[in-house]
C-alpha positions as CSV (number, residue, x, y, z in Angstrom):
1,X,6.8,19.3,-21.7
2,X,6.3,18.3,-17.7
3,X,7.4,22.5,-17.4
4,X,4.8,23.7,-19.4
5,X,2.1,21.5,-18.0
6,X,3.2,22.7,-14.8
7,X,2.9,26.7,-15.8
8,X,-0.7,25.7,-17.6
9,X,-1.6,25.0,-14.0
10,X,0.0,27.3,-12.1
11,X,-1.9,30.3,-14.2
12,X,-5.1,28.5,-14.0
13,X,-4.7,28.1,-10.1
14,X,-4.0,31.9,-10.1
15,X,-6.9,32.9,-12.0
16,X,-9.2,30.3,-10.0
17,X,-7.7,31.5,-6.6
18,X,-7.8,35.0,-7.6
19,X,-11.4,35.1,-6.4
20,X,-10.3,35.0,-2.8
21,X,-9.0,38.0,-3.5
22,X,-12.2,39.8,-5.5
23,X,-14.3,38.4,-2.6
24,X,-12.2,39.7,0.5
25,X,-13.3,43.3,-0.9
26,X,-16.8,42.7,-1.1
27,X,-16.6,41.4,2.7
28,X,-19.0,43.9,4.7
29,X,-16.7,43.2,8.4
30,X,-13.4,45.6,7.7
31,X,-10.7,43.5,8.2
32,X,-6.9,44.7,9.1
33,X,-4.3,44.3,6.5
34,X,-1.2,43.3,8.1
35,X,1.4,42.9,5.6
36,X,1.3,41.6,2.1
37,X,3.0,38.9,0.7
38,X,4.4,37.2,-2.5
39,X,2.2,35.0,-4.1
40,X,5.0,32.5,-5.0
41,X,7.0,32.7,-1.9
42,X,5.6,33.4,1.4
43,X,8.9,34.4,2.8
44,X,8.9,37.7,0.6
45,X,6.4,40.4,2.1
46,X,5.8,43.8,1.9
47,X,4.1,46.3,3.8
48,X,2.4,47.7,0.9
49,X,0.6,46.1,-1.8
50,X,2.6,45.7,-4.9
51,X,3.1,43.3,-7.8
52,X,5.9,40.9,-8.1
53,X,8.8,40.7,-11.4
54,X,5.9,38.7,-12.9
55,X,3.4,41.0,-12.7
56,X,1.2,38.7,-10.0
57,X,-0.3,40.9,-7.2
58,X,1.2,40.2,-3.9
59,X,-1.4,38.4,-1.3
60,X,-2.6,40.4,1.8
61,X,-2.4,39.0,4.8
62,X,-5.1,39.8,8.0
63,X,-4.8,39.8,11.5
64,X,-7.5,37.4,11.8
65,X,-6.2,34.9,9.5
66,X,-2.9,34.8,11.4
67,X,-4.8,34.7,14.8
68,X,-6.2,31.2,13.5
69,X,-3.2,29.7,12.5
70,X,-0.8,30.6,15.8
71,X,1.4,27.7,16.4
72,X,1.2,26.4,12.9
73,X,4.0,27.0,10.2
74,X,2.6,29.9,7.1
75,X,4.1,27.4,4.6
76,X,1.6,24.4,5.8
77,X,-1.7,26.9,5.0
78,X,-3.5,27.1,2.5
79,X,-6.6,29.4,2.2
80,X,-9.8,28.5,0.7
81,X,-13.3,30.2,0.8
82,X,-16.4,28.3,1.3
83,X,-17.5,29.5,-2.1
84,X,-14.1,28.2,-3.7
85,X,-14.6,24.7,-2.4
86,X,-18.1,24.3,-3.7
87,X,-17.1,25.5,-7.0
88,X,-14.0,22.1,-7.1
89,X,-16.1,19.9,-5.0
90,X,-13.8,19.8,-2.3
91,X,-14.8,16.8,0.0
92,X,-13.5,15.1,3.4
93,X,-13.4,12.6,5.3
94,X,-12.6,11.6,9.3
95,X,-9.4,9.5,10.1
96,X,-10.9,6.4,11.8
97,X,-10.0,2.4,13.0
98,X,-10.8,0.6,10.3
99,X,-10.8,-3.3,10.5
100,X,-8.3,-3.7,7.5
101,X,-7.3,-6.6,5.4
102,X,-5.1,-6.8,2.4
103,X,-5.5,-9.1,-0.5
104,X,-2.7,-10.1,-2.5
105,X,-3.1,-11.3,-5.8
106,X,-1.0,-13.1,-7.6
107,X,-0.6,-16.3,-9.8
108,X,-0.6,-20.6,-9.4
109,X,-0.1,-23.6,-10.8
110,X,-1.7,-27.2,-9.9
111,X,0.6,-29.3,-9.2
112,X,2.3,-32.0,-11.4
113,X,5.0,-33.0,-9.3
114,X,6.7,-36.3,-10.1
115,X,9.7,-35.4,-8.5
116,X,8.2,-34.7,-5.0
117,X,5.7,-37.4,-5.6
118,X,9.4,-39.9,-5.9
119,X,11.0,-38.3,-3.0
120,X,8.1,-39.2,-0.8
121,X,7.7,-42.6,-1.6
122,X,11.4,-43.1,-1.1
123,X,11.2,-40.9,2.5
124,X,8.0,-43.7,3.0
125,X,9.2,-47.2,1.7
126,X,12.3,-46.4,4.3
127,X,10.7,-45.6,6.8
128,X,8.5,-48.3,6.9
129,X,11.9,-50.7,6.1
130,X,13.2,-49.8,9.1
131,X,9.8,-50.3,11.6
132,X,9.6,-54.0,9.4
133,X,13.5,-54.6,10.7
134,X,14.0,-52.7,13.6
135,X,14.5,-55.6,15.3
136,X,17.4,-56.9,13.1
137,X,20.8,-57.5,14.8
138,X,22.4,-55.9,11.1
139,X,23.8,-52.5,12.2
140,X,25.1,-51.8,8.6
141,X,21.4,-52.5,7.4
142,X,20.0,-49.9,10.4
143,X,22.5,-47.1,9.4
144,X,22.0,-47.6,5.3
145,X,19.0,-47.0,6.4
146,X,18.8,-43.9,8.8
147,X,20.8,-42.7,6.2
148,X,18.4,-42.9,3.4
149,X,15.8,-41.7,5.6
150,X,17.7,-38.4,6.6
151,X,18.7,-37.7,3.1
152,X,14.9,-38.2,1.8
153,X,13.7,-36.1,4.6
154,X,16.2,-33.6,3.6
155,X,15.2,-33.5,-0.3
156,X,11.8,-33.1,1.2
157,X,12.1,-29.7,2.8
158,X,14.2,-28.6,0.0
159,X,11.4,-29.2,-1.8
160,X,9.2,-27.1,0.2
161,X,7.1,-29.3,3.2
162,X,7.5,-28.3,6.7
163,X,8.8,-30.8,9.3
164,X,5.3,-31.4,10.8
165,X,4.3,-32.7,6.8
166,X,7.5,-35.0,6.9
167,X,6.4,-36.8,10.0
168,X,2.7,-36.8,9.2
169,X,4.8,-39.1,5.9
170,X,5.5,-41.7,8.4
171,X,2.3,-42.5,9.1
172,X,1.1,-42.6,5.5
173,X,0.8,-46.4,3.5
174,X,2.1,-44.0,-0.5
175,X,3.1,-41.1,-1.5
176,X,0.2,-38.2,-1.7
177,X,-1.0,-39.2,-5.3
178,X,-2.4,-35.8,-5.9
179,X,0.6,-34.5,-7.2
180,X,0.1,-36.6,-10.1
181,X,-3.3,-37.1,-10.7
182,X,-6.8,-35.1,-10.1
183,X,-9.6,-37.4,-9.4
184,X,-12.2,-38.2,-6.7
185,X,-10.0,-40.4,-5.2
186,X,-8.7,-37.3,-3.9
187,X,-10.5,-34.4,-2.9
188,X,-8.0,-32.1,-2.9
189,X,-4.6,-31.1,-5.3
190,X,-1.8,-28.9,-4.1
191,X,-1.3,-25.7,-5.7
192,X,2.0,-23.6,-6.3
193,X,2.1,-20.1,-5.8
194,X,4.7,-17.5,-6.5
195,X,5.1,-15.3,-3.7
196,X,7.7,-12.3,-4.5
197,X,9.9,-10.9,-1.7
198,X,8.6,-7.9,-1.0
199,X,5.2,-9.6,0.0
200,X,7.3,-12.3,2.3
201,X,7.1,-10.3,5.4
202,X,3.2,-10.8,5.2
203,X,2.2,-13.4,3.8
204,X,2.4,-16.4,6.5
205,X,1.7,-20.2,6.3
206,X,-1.9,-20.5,7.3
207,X,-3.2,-17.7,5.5
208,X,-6.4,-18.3,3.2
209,X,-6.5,-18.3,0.0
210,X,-9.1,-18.1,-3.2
211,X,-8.1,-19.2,-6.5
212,X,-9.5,-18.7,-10.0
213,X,-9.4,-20.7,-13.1
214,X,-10.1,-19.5,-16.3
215,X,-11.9,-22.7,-16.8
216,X,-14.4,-22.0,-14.7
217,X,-14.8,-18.0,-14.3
218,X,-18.1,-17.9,-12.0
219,X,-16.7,-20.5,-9.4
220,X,-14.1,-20.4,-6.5
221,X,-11.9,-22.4,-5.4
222,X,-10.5,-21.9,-1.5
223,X,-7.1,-23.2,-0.2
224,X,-4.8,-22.7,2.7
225,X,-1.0,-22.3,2.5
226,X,0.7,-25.1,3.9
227,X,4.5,-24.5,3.7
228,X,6.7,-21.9,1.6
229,X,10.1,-22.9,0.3
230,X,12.9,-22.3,2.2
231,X,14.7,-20.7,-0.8
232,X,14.2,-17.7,-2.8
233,X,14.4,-17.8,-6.3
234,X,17.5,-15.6,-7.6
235,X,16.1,-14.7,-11.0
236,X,12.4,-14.2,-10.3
237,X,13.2,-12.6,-6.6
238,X,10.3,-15.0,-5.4
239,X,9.7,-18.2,-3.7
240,X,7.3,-20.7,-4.1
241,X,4.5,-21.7,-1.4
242,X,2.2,-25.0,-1.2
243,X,-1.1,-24.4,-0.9
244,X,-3.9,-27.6,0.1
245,X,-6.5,-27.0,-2.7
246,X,-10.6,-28.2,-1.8
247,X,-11.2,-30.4,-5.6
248,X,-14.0,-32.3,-4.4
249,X,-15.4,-32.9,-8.2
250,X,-12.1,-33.0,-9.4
251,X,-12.5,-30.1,-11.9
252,X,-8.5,-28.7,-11.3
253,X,-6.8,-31.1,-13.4
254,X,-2.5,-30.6,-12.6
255,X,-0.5,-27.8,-14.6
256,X,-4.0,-25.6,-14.6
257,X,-3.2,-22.0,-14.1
258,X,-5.1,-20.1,-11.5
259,X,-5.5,-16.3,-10.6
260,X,-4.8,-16.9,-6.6
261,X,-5.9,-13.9,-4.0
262,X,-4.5,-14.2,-0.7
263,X,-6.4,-12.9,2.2
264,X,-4.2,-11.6,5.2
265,X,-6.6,-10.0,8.1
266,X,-4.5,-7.0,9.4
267,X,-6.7,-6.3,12.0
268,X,-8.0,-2.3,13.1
269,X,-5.6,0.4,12.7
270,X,-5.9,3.7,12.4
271,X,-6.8,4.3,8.9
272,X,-6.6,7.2,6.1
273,X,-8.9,6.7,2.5
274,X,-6.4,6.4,0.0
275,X,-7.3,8.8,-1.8
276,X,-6.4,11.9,0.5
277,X,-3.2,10.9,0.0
278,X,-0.6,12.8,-2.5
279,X,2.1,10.4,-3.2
280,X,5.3,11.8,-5.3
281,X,7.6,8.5,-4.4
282,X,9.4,10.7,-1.9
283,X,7.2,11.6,0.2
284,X,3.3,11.4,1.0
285,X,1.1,14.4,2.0
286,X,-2.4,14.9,3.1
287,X,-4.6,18.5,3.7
288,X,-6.1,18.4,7.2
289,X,-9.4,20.6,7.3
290,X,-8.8,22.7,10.4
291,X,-12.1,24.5,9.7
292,X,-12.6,28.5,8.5
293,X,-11.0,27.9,5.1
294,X,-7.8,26.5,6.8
295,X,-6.1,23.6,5.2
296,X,-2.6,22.3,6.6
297,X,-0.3,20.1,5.2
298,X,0.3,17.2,6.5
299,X,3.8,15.1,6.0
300,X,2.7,11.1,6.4
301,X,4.0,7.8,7.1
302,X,1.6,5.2,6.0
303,X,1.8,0.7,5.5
304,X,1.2,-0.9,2.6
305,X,-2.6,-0.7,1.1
306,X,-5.1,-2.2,2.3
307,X,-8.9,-3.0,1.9
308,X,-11.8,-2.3,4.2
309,X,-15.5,-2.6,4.2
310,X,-17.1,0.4,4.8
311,X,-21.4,0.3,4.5
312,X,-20.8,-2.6,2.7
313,X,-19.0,-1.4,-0.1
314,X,-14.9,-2.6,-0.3
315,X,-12.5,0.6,-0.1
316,X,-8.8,1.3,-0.2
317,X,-7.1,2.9,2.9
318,X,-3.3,3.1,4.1
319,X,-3.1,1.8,7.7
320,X,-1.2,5.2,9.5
321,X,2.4,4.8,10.7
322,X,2.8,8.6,11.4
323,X,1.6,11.6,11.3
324,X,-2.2,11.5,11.4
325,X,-4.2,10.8,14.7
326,X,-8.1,9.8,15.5
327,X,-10.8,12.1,13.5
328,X,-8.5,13.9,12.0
329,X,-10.6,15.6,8.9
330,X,-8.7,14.9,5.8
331,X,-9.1,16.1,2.5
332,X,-10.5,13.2,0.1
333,X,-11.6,15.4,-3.2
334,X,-9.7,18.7,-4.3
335,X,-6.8,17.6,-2.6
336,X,-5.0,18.1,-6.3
337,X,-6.1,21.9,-6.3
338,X,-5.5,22.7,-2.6
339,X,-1.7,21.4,-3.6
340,X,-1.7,23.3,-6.2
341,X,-2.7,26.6,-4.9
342,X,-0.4,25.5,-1.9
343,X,2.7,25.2,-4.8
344,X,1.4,28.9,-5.9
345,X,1.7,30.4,-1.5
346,X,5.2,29.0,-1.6
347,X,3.8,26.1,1.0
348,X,4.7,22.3,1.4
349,X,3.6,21.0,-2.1
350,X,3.5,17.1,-3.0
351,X,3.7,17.5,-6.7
352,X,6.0,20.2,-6.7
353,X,8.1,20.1,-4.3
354,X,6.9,23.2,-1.9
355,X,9.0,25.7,-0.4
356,X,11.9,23.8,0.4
357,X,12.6,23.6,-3.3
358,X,11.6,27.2,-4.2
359,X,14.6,28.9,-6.0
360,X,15.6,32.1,-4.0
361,X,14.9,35.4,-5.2
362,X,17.5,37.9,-6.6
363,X,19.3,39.4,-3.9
364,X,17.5,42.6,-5.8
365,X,14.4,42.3,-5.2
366,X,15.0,40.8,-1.2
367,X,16.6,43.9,-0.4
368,X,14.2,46.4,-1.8
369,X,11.2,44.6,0.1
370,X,10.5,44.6,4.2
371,X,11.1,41.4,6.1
372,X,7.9,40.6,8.4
């Protein structure tokens, strides 16, 4: 199926590209013919025009065409008239710094947490034991002590709070009843979020976050994260992170599920619209305009996506790693057709592969042509 798709396309990019063809010869300026070349790999060339074993005419090639792309590899060009870009409403764009941030979302839960709730009052009542008795001359009553005080404090970051939370516990008279109850009592309530490992590396405690509940779809609800576990879940290949929740009229009640977005500001980087980029999971290309009809093919590195606000209005970019540099013109519309017609030249292709994957002609049909 994906073979024939690709041969639908391939003859519709033939009979759209054909017109560069029809139009050369209408050209009043006479232009030198230097060689000729096949159309589906520009390695094969002839000094003669001809047809290939499919019955495609070869592609002529003038000396002013090569003139403009000196330095620059025949396999990274592809050839477009100004007519030709009207007609598929090719449009581009500048590479630029874009201040970028990326919003994660993902999903939480407010916090019904007995367990924790237990393990701090415990952490509390002996800590505040051992201030009552500090002065006591019973060693055996100090250490049982210490003892239970290490071993709460322990449980405690198992259970996800940082050190600086554990000592802000000593100063506190109970346990933080917001991880039982929701009430104006306490303006806040601790939300859990899942946070899955290939976001870790990101997502940092301090970031901001805004939260959702179904029960409420036209408000918002901001947070901050707090602490994230220690420990990675092994099934779910996530961990778990606390976020401080403003509930100032109580309306998150505990084991409410939330839609949670996290904002992470990534600061200005060198930026490409995501849509000029052709991603096949191997690799990432993009067209660079280099003006007169010339369109190169660009081999990328690019981060994660990301959001900017351009004029107001939110877009995606991918912050650039490699391969692009400032005002670079990129292609942001028609980029599917100008890889297309590159796949028909023989050139670096995204979706197909390019030349690199081209299947060799018979040795027949090499020998009987010239070499340029």
């Amino acid at each position: 199926m994906r073979n024939k798709i690709n041969k639908a396309i391939i003859v519709f990019m033939v009979l759209f590209f054909s017109l560069e063809i029809s139009l050369a010869k209408d050209s009043k300026k006479e232009r030198k013919i230097l060689y000729y070349r096949n159309p589906m790999n520009p390695k094969i060339t002839s000094p003669t025009f001809m047809k290939d074993s499919m019955g495609m005419d070869y592609i002529p090639v003038y000396e002013d065409e090569e003139e403009m792309t000196e330095g620059i590899s025949e396999e990274k060009i592809v050839k477009i008239k100004a007519s030709q870009q009207e007609i598929i409403g090719l449009e581009t764009e500048p590479v630029q710094i874009q201040t970028l941030m990326r919003i994660i979302r993902t999903v939480a839960k407010i916090a019904y947490d007995p367990d924790l709730y237990k393990t701090q009052a415990e952490f509390i009542q002996a800590y505040r034991t051992k201030e009552v008795i500090k002065s006591s001359q019973s060693a055996e009553i100090t250490e049982r002590l210490e003892a239970l005080i290490v071993a709460s404090a322990f449980k405690l970051k198992l259970q996800g709070l940082s050190d600086e939370q554990i000592e802000e516990l000593k100063n506190k008279a109970e346990a933080d009843r917001a991880l039982l109850i929701s009430d104006t009592l306490s303006p806040y309530v601790w939300a859990y979020l899942t946070i899955y490992e290939d976001d870790l590396a990101t997502v940092k405690v301090g970031e901001q976050v805004i939260l959702k509940a179904i029960a409420y779809p036209d408000e918002e609800f901001s947070g901050k994260i707090v602490a994230i576990d220690p420990v990675l879940d092994e099934k779910t290949r996530s961990v778990r992170a606390r976020v401080k929740v403003d509930n100032p009229q109580g309306k998150l009640k505990p084991n409410m599920y939330l839609d949670a977005f996290i904002h992470i500001d990534l600061g200005k980087n060198l930026a490409v619209p995501k849509e000029a980029v052709l991603d096949t999971g191997i690799r990432k290309l993009v067209y660079i305009d280099l003006g007169k009809g010339k369109f190169k093919a660009q081999e990328v590195e690019v981060g994660p996506e990301a959001t900017a606000f351009v004029n107001g209005k939110e877009r995606k970019f991918f912050p650039v790693i490699k391969g692009l540099k400032e005002n670079d013109i990129v292609v942001t519309t028609g980029n599917f057709l100008i890889d297309s017609q590159s796949q028909l030249s023989g050139g670096m292709s995204a979706l197909w592969g390019g030349a690199t994957e081209i299947k060799q002609e018979s040795e027949s049909e090499i020998k009987t042509q010239h070499k340029h």
